[in-house]
BARO-209196 format. One line per field, with one value per residue: residue in one letter; x, y, z of N, C-alpha, C in turn. Coordinates in nm, 3 decimals, decimal comma. Example, Ala and Ser with C-alpha at 12.3 -4.5 7.8 and 13.67 -1.06 7.14 Angstrom:
residues 2
res: [a/s] $
nc1: [1,319/1,285] $
nc2: [-0,569/-0,225] $
nc3: [0,780/0,708] $
cac1: [1,230/1,367] $
cac2: [-0,450/-0,106] $
cac3: [0,780/0,714] $
cc1: [1,320/1,290] $
cc2: [-0,330/0,003] $
cc3: [0,780/0,787] $
//
This chain:
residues 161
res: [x/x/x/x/x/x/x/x/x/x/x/x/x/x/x/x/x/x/x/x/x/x/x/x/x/x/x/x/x/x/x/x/x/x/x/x/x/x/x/x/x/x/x/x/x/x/x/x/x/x/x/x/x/x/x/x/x/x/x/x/x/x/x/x/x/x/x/x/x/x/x/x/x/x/x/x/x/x/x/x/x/x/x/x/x/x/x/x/x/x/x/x/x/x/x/x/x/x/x/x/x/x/x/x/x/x/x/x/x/x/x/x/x/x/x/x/x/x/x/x/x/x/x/x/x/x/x/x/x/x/x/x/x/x/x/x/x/x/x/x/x/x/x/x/x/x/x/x/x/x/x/x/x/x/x/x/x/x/x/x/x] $
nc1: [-10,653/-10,610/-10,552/-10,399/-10,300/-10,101/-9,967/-9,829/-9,698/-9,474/-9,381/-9,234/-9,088/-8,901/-8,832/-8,642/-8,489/-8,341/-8,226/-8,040/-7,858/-7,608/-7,488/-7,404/-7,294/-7,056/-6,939/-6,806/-6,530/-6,359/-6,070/-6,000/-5,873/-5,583/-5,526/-5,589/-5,804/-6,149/-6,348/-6,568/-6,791/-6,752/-6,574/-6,315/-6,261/-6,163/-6,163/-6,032/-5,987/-6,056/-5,874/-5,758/-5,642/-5,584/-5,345/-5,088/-4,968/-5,150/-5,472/-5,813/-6,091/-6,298/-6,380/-6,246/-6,402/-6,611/-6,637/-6,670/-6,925/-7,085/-7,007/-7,121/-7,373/-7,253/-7,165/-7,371/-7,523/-7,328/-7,368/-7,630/-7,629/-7,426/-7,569/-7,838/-7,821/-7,620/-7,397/-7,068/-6,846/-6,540/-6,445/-6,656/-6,626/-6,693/-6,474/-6,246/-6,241/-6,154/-5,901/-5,730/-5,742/-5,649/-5,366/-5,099/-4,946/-4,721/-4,478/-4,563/-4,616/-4,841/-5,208/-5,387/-5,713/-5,989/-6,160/-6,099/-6,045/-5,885/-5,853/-5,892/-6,146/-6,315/-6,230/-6,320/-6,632/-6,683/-6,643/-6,809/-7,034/-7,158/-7,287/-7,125/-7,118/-7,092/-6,877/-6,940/-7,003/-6,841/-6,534/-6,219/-5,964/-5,730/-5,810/-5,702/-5,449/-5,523/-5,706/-5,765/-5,681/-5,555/-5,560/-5,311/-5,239/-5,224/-5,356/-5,606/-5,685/-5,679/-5,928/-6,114/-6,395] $
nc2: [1,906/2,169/2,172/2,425/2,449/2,270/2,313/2,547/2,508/2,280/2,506/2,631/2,447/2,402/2,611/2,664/2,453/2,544/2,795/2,661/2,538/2,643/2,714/2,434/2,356/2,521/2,401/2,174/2,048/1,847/1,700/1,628/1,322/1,413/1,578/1,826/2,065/2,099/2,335/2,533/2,603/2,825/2,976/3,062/3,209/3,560/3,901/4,139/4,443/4,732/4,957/5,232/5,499/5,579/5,731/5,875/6,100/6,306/6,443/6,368/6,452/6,540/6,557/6,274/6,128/6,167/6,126/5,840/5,792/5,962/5,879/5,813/5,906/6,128/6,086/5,975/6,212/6,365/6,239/6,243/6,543/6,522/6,399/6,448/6,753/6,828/6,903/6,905/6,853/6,728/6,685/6,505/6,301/5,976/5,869/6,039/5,929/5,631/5,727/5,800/5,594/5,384/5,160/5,029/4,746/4,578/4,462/4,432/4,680/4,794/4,938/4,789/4,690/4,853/4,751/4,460/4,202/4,268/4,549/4,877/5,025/4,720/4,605/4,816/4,778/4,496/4,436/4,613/4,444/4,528/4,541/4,600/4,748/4,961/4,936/4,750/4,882/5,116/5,214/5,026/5,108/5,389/5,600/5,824/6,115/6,238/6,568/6,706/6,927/6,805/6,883/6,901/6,628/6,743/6,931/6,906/6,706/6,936/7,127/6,928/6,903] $
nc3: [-4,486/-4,703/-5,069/-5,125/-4,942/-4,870/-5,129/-5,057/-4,819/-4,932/-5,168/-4,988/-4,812/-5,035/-5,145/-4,909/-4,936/-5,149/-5,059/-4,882/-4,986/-5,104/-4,870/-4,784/-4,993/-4,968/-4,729/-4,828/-4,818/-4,887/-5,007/-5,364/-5,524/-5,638/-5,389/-5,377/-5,295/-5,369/-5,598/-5,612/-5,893/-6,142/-5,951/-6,008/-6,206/-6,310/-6,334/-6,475/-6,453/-6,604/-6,837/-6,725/-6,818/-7,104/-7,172/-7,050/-7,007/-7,188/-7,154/-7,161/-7,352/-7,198/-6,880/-6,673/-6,476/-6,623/-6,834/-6,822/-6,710/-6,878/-7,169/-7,432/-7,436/-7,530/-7,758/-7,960/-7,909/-8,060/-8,298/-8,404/-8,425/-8,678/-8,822/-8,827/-8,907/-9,009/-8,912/-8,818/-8,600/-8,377/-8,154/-7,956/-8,166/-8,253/-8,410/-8,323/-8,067/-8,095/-8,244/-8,016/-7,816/-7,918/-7,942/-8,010/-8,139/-7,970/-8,081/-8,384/-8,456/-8,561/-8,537/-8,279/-8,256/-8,126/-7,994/-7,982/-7,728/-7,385/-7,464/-7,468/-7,524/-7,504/-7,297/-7,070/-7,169/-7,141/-6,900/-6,737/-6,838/-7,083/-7,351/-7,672/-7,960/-8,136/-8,336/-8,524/-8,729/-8,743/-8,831/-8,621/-8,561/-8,560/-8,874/-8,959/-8,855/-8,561/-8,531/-8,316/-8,053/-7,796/-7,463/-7,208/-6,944/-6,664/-6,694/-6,757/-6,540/-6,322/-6,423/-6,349/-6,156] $
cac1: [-10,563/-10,670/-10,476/-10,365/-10,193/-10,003/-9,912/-9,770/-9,538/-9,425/-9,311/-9,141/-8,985/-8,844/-8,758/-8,563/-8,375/-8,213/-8,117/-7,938/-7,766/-7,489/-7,415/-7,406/-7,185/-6,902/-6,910/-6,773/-6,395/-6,298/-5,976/-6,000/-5,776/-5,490/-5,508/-5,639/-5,936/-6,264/-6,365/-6,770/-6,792/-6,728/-6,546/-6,211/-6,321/-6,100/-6,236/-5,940/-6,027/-6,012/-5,768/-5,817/-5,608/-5,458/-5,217/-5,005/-4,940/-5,255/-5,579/-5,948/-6,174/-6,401/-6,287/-6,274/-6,531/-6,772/-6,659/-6,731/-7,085/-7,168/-7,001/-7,235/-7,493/-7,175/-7,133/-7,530/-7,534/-7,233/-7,411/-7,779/-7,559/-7,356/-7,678/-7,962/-7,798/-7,488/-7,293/-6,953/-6,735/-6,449/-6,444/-6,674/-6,676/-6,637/-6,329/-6,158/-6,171/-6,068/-5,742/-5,696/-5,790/-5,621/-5,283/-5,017/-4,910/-4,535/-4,400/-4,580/-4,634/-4,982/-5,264/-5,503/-5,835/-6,020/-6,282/-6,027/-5,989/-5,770/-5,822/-5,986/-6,347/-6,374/-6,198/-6,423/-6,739/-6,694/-6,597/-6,970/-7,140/-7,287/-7,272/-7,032/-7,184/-7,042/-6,776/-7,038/-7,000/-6,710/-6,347/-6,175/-5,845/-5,760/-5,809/-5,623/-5,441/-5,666/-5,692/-5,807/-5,564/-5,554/-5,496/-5,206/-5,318/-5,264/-5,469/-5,749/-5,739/-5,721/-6,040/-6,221/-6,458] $
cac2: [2,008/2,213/2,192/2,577/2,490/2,164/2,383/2,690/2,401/2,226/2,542/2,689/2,352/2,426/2,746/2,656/2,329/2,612/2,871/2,619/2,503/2,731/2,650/2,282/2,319/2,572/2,381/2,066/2,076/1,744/1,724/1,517/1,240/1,493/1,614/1,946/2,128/2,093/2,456/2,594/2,614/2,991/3,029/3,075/3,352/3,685/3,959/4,238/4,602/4,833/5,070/5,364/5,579/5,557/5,795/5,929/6,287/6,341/6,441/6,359/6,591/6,594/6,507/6,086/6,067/6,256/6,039/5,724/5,790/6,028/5,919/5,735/6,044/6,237/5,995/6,005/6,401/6,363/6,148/6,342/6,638/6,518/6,294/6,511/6,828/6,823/6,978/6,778/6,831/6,617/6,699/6,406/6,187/5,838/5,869/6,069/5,841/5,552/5,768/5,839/5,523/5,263/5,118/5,005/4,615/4,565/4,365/4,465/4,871/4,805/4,948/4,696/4,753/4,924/4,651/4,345/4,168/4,345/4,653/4,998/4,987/4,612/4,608/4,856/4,711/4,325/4,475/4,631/4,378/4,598/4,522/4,706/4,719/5,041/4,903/4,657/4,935/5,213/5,177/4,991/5,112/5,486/5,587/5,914/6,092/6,335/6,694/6,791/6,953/6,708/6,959/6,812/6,589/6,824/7,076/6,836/6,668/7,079/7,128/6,826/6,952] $
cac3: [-4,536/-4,824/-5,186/-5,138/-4,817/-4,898/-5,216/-5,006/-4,795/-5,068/-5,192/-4,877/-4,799/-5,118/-5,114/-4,790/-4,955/-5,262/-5,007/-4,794/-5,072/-5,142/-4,747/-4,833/-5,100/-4,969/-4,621/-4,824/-4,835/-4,927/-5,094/-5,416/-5,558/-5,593/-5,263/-5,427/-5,292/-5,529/-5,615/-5,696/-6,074/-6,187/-5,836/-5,999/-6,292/-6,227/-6,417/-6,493/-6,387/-6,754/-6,845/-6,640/-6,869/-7,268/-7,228/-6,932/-7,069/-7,226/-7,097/-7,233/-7,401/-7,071/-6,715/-6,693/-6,459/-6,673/-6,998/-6,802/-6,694/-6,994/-7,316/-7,508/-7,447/-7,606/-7,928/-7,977/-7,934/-8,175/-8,403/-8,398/-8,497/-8,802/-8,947/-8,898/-8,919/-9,140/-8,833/-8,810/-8,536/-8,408/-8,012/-7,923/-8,245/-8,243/-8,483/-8,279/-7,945/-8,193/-8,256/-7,861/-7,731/-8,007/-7,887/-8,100/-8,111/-7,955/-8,239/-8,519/-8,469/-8,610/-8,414/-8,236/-8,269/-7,958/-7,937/-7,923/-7,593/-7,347/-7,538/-7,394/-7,519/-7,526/-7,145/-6,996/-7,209/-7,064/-6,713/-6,689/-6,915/-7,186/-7,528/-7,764/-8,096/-8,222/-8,462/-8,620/-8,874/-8,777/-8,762/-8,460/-8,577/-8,674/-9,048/-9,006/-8,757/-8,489/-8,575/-8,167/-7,953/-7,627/-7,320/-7,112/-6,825/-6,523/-6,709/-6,743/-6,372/-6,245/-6,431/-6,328/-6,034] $
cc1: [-10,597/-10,510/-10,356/-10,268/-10,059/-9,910/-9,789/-9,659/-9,500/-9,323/-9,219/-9,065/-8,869/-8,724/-8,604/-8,423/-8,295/-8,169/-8,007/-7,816/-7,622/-7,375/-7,325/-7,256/-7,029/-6,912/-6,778/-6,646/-6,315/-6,189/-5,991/-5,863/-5,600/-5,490/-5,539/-5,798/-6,034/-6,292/-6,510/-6,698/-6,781/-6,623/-6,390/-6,163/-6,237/-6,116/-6,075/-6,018/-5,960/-5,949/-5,830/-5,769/-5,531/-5,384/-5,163/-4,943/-5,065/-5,370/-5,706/-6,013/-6,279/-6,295/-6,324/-6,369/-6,644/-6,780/-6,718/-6,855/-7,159/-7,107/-7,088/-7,381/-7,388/-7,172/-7,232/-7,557/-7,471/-7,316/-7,519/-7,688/-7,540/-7,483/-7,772/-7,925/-7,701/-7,370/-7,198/-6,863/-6,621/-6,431/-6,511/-6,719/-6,635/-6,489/-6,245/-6,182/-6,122/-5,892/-5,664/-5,658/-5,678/-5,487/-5,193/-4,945/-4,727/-4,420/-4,426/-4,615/-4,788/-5,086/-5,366/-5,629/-5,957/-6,105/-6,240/-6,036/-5,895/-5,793/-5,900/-6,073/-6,388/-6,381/-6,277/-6,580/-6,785/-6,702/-6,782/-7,070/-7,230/-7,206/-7,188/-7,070/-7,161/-6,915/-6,819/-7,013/-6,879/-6,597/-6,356/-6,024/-5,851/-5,741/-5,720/-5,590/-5,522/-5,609/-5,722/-5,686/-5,615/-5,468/-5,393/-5,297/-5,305/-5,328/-5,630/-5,762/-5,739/-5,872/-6,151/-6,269/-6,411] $
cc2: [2,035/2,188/2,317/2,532/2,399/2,265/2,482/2,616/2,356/2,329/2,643/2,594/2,368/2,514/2,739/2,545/2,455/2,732/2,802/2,550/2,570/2,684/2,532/2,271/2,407/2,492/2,200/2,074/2,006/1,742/1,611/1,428/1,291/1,614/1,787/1,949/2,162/2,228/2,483/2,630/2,751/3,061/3,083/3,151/3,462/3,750/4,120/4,397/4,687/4,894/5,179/5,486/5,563/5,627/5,873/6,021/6,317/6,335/6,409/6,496/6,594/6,512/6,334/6,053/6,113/6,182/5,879/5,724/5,831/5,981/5,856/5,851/6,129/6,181/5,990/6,125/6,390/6,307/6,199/6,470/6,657/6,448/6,382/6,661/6,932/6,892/6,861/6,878/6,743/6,598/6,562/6,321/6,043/5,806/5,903/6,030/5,699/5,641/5,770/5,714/5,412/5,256/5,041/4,824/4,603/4,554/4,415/4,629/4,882/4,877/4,791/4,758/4,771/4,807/4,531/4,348/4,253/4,489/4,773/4,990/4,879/4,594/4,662/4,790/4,561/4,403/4,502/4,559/4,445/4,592/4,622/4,675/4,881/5,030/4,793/4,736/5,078/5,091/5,164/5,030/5,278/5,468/5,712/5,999/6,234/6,508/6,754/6,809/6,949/6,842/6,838/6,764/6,687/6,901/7,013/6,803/6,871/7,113/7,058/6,903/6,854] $
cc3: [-4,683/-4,939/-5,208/-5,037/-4,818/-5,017/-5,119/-4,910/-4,865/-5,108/-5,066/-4,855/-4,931/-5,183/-5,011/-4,852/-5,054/-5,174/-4,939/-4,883/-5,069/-5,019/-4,760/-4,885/-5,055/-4,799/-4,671/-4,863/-4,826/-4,986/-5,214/-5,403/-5,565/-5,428/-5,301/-5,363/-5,363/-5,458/-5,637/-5,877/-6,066/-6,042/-5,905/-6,162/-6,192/-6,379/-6,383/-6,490/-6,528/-6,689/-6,786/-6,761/-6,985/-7,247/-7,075/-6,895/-7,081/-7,174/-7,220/-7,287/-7,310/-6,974/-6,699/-6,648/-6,527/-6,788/-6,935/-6,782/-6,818/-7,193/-7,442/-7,532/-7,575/-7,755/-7,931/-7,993/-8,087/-8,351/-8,478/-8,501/-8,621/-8,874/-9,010/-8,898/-8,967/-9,008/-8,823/-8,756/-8,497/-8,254/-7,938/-8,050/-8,219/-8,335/-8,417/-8,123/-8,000/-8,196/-8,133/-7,831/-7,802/-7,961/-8,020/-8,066/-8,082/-8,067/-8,336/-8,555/-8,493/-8,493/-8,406/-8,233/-8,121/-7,921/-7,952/-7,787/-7,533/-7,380/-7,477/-7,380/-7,473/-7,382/-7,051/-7,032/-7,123/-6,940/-6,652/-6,767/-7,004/-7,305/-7,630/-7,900/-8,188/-8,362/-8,535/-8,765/-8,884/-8,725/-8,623/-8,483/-8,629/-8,800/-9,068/-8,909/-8,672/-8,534/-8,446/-8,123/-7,836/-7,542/-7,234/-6,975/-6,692/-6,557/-6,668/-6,630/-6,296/-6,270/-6,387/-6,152/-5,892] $
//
């Protein structure tokens, strides 16, 4: 038996022992010392489903599903705009979904800042695992209050295709 072939069992026997694993391990349903059922490591992780909507009157400045797939193209357009071309609007800036989005603390009136735990950006950000690194250097809190006029929500869900 050649070197190549012992190699190529070796690693299929192998292969075979880490798929059967998983089997292995949820077939064993021992109860420990407290008469409690041992769990898989990460098995008991519950991951909270973001805010679908800040405000319950108020509609977005695009239709929701179009800000969830597209807004990051829109705050980049936005951004391109005001840097390299002195144009400054307010429709998709990052300031003004900070003012939208930011939530006010029960107790203390203060706002919370969008990219805390729990919080809009940070909530949807964790939820799909992508990095939030826009308030490395803007406001997570507004600085002043929005100058857009928010269409009422049934206007906005009528428009949405």
């Amino acid at each position: 038996m050649s070197h190549a072939s012992v190699l190529c069992r070796l690693t299929g026997i192998l292969l075979s022992v880490l798929l059967l694993l998983p089997l292995v391990a949820t077939a064993d349903t021992d109860d420990d010392e407290d008469g409690e059922i041992e769990s898989l490591p990460f098995s008991d992780l519950s991951f909270t489903e973001p805010e679908k909507r800040f405000s319950a009157t108020q509609g977005c400045v695009e239709p929701e599903d179009d800000m969830v797939r597209n807004h990051m193209e829109y705050i980049l357009h936005q951004r391109d705009e005001t840097v390299y071309e002195g144009i400054r609007t307010r429709q998709h800036s990052l300031e003004e979904c900070v003012n939208c989005h930011a939530t006010r603390d029960e107790d203390s009136g203060e706002f919370i800042p969008v990219n805390a735990p729990d919080q809009f950006c940070a909530s949807c950000h964790s939820y799909a695992s992508v990095k939030l690194d826009c308030f490395e250097c803007h406001a997570t809190r507004p600085v002043r209050p929005s100058k857009l006029r928010h269409q009422p929500l049934a206007a906005a869900e009528e428009e949405a295709p």
